[in-house]
N, C-alpha and C positions, 0 to 999 in steps of 0.2 A: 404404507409403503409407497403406495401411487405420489404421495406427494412429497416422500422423500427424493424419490426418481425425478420428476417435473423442477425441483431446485435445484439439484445436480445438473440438470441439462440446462436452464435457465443460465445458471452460474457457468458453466463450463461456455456456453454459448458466445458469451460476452468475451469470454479473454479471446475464444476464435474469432468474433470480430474484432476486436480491437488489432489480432495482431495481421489478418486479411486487411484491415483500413491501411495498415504501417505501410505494407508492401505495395499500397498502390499511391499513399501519401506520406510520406512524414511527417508535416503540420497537420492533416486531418488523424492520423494514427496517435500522435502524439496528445493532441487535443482531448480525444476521446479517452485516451489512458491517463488522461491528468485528472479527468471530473472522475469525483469520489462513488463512482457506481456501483464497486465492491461493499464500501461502507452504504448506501443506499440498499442496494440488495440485504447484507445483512441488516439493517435498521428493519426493513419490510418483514426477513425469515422472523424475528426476532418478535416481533407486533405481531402477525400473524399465529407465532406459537405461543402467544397468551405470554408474554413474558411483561414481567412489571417496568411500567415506565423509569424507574429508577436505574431498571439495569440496560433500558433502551439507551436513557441520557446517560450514563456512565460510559459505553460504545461509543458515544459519540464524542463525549470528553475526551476520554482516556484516548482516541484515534486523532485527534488534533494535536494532542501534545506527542503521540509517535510517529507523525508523518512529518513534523518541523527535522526530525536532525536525520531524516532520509534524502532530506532535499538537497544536499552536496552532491551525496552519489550520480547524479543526475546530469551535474556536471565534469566530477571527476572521471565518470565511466566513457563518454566520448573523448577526451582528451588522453586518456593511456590507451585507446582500442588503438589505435593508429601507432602507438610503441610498442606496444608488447601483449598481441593479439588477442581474441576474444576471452576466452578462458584464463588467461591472468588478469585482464583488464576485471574481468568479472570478478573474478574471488578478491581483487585488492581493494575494489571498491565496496562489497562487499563488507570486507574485514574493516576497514576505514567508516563506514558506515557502525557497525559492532561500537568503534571505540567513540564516535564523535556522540553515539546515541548514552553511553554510558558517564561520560564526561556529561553530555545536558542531562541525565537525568543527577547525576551528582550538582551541577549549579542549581536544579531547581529545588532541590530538596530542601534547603535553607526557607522556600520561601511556602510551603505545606505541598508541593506538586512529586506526590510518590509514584513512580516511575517504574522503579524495583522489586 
């Protein structure tokens, strides 16, 4: 249980800094939320709980091929906060993000990259 606790707090730790870094930098905020330290953490929980190396590199596949068709959002989401404020700007980029990830995983499927 102790070490269920200590992850939780480890993991929960990281997004309050990341989002303390934002409000006192944007390029340091932003910097730090770009490197894959979620995916790092979980690779560590993962090895740590005896998990087989196949399902460690599967994590780590499977998470490159679903962080490519998130990367629009990233642009589209500062470009509508300024029209059509936080909470629409969010769910459209959001929803936008839903269909562009759904469309690449339909073109990769042709080529064996199961997505679905």
């Amino acid at each position: 249980m102790h070490y269920l606790i200590i992850k939780y707090l480890i993991s929960a730790g990281l997004v309050v800094l990341v989002s303390e870094l934002a409000k006192r930098s944007d390029k340091l905020g932003g910097l730090i939320a770009a490197l894959p330290l979620v995916t790092v953490l979980a690779l560590i929980w993962l090895y740590l709980e005896g998990q087989p190396t196949s399902k460690i590199a599967n994590h780590a596949y499977y998470t490159f091929w679903y962080v490519l068709p998130t990367l629009p959002m990233f642009l589209i989401f500062p470009y509508l906060l300024s029209k059509w404020g936080f909470v629409l700007s969010l769910l459209a980029s959001v929803l936008i993000t839903a269909l562009v990830f759904f469309l690449f995983a339909l073109a990769l499927k042709p080529f064996g990259v199961d997505l679905l």
